[in-house]
C-alpha positions as CSV (number, residue, x, y, z in Angstrom):
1,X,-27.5,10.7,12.9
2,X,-23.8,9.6,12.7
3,X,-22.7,7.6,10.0
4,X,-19.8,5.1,10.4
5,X,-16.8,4.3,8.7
6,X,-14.9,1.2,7.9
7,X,-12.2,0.2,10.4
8,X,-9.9,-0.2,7.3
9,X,-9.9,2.9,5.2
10,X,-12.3,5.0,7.2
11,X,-14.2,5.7,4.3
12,X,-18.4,5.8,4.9
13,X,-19.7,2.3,5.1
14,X,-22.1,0.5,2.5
15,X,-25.6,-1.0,3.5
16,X,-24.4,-3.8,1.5
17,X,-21.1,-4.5,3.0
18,X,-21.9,-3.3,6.2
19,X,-19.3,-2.6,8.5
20,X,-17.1,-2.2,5.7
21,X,-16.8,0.1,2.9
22,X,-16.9,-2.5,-0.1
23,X,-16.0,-5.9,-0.6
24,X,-12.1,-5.3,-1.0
25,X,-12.0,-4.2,2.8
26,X,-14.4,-6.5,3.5
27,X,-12.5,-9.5,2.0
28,X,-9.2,-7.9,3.2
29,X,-10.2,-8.4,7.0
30,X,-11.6,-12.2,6.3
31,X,-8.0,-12.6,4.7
32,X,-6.2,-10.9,8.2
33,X,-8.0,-13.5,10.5
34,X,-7.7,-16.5,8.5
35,X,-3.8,-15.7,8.1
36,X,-3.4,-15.6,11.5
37,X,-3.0,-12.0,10.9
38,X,-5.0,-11.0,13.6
39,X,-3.8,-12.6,17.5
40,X,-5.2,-12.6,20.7
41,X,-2.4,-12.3,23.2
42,X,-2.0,-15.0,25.9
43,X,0.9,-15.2,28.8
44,X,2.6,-18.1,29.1
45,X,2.5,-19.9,32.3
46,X,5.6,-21.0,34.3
47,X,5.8,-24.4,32.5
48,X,5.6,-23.0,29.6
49,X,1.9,-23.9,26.8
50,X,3.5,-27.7,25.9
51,X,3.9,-29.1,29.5
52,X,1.9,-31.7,30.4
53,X,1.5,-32.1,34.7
54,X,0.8,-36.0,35.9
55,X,-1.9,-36.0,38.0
56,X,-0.1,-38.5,40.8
């Protein structure tokens, strides 16, 4: 059996903080995604993400 380790560190992962090692990497990812450090990228279209078409 494999055991994982924590995307952050790569250290062996805790039951307990599972899939993190402890609660500093565990709190350190929550901290990345609700900073906005963490994006999805997206392609802008030819009008650019603000236009708004009229549907004439």
């Amino acid at each position: 059996m494999t055991r994982s380790t924590c995307p952050l560190c790569d250290t062996p992962t805790s039951a307990e903080h599972a899939p993190f090692c402890s609660r500093g990497c565990r709190d350190r990812d929550l901290l990345q995604w609700l900073g906005d450090g963490y994006r999805i990228p997206v392609k802008d279209d030819e009008n650019g993400l603000d236009s708004i078409e009229s549907a004439d």
